[in-house]
N, C-alpha and C positions, 0 to 999 in steps of 0.2 A: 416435507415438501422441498425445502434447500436449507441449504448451510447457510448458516449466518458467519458474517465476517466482523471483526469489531468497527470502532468509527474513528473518529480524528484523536490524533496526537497531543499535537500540539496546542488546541481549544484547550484540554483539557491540564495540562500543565500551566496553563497563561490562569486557568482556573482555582489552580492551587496556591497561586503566588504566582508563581516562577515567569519573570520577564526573560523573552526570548525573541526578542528583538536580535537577531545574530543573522551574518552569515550560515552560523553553522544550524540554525532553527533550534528546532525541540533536540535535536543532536547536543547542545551545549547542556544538558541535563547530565547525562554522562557523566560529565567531568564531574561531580559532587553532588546530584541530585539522585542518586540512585532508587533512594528508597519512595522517593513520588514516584520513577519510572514503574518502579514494582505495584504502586498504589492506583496507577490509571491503569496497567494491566488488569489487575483484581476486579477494578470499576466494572469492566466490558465482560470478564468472566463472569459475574454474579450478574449480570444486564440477559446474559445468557448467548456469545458468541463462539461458536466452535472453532474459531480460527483466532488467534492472536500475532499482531506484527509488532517486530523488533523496532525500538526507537533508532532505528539506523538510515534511516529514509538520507540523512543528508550528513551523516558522517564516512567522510575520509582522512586517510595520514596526512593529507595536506592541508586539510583544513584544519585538524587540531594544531600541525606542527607553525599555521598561521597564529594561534594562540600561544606560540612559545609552550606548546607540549612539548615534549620528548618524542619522536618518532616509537620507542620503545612501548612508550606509555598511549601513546594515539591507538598503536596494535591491537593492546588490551583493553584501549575501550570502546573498540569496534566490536571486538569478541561478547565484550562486557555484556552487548545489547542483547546479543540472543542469548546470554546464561541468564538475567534479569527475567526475561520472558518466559523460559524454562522453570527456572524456580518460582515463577508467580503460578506457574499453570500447575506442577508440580506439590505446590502446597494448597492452592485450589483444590485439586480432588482429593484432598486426603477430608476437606470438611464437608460437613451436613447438608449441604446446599447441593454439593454435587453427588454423594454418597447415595440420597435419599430419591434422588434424580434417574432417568433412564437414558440421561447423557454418553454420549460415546466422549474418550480422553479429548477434550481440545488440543489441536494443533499447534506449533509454532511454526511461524512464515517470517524468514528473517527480508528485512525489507533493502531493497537494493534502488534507491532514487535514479534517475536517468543525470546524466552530464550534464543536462541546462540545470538542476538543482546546486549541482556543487558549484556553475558559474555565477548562482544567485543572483541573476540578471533577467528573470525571467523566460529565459527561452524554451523551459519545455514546456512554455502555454505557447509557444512560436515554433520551435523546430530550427529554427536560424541557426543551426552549429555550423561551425568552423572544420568542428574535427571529422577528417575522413575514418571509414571502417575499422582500420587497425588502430588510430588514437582512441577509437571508442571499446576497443575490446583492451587495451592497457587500459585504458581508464578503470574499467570494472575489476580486470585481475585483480589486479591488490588487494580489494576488499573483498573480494569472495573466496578467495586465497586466505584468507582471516575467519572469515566467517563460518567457512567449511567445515573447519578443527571443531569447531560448535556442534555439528550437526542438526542443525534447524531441520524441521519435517520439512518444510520446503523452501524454495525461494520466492520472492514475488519482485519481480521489476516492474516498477511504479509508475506513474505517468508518464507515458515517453511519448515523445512529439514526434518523433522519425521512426516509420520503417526498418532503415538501416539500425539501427541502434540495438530496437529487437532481434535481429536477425545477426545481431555481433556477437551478443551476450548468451545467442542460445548455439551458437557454435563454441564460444568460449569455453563453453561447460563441459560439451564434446570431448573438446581438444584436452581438459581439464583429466576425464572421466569422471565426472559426477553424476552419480543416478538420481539425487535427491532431485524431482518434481520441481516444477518452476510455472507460476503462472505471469502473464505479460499483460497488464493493463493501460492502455492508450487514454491521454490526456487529448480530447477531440472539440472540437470546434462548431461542431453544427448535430444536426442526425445522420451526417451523411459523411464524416471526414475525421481523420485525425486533425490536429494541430497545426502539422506542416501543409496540409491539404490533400495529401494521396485518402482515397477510400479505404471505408472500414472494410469492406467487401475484400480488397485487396490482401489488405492486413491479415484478415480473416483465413482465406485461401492460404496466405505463403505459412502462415506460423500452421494451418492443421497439418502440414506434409510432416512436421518436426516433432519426432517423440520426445524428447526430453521438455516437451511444453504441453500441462496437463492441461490446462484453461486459459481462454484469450475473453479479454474484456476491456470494461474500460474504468477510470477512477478521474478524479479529481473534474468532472465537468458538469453544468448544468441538468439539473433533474429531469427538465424538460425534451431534454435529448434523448435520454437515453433507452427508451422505448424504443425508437424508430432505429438506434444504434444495435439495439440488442435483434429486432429482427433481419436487420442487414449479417452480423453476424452468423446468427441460429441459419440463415440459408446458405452461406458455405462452409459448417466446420461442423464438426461431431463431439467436437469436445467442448469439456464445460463454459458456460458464460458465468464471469465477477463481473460485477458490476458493485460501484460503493461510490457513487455522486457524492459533489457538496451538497451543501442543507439547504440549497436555494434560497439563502439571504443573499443580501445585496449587501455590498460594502462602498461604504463613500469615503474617498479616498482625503477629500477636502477635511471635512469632519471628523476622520478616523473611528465611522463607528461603522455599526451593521444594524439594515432594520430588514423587516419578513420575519419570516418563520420557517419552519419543516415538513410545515404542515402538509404543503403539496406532494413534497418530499417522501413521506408518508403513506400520502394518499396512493399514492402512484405504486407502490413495492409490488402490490400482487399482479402490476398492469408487466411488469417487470419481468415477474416469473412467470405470468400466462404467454409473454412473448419469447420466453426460452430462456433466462438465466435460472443458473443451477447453484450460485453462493451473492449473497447479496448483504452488504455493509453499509460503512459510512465515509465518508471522506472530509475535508476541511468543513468545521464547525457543526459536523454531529456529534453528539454524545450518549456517555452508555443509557441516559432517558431514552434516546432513539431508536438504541440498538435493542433497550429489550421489547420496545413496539414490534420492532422488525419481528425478532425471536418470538414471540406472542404467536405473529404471525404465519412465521415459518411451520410451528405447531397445530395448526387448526387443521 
């Protein structure tokens, strides 16, 4: 029925141990935590997602080299994320699980965070940037210039609050000559809006004119959206819809905890794909439990 996408990152390393309280998020894994990155990949592979994203959602040279990395060594552990994800998916099918399965090879989608992530200020749940057009296509250079030498199946630009931002990074590619496929997921605000406020409708229109963008969608927003999001969508564009919501908890910022569930979360996938998404995941605090519901589901 649709592809399945994996779920959250960073849940799932805070789940292993690993404190990621950072700037630099689930990206500080990298630096010495390789073999959990490679362990939550497998998680989402056996969960049963044909797509896999790179822990690079919030790694930059500048972020590491704020860690008193080496710029040398920040390079390679940009590169690191999508070889990690490669040899998880890679040893993945060589076992029983997938072997015995009538799975097509999963994916790797190396993950490219929008500029409010690296500000780690919150702004790509705002859109409030500073940066004009051409700081926003430097910004990305460098690390797709990195991540390229990898050859990830595709790219995914991840929550982005702004219009302009998408439309920087898919001319960069251009300018680039990269053919590898890139899908652009919008961090949105209501059913009817990104982030910054411009319409999905909008969004939708300008990125279908652009071939090197195989799917527009949305991540990182309320469950409850994203029905109404998906068919705002599905009426101007012909290419595919991602969609990969949070898990609709709630988080109390006072208390630092989270109460709900996913349940809705859940409930809703097939309301999702009846409304025109064609790859559907998870985003902040789902897990491979969730994603093989999802996958269950995609099957029927």
């Amino acid at each position: 029925k649709f592809a399945v996408l994996d779920g959250a990152f960073a849940t799932e390393l805070e789940a292993l141990g690993i404190n990621i309280n950072d700037p630099l998020w689930s990206a500080l894994a990298l630096i010495d935590k390789e073999d959990m990155i490679a362990k939550v990949h497998l998680s989402y592979l056996k969960a049963g997602a044909d797509i896999i994203t790179s822990s690079s959602y919030q790694a930059t040279v500048s972020g590491f080299m704020k860690k008193n990395i080496s710029k040398e060594r920040a390079v390679d552990l940009i590169a690191k994320s999508v070889r990690i994800a490669k040899q998880a998916r890679d040893s993945f099918i060589k076992t029983e699980d997938f072997l015995n399965s009538e799975r097509a090879v999963p994916q790797v989608a190396a993950s490219l965070g929008p500029y409010g992530a690296y500000l780690a200020d919150g702004s790509e749940y705002r859109g409030d940037y500073k940066a004009g057009f051409d700081d926003l296509k430097s910004f990305h250079k460098e690390r797709i210039e990195i991540i390229s030498k990898e050859k990830p199946d595709l790219y995914a630009l991840e929550t982005v609050p702004v219009l302009s931002e998408a439309l920087a990074v898919s001319e960069l590619l251009n300018e680039m000559n990269l053919q590898t496929p890139m899908w652009i997921s919008f961090s949105c605000c209501d059913g009817e809006h990104i982030s910054d406020g411009t319409g999905i409708s909008e969004c939708g229109r300008k990125l279908d004119a652009l071939e090197n963008v195989a799917a527009v969608g949305i991540n990182c927003t309320q469950p409850k959206y994203i029905e109404s999001l998906v068919k705002n969508l599905r009426a101007v564009t012909r290419k595919a819809i991602i969609v990969y919501p949070n898990s609709g908890e709630q988080y109390d910022p006072v208390t630092k905890t989270w109460s709900g569930s996913s349940e809705e979360f859940l409930s809703s996938v097939m309301k999702w794909y009846a409304a025109g998404a064609n790859i559907i995941g998870g985003c902040c605090r789902t897990t491979p439990a969730d994603i093989k519901k999802i996958a269950s589901m995609a099957a029927l």
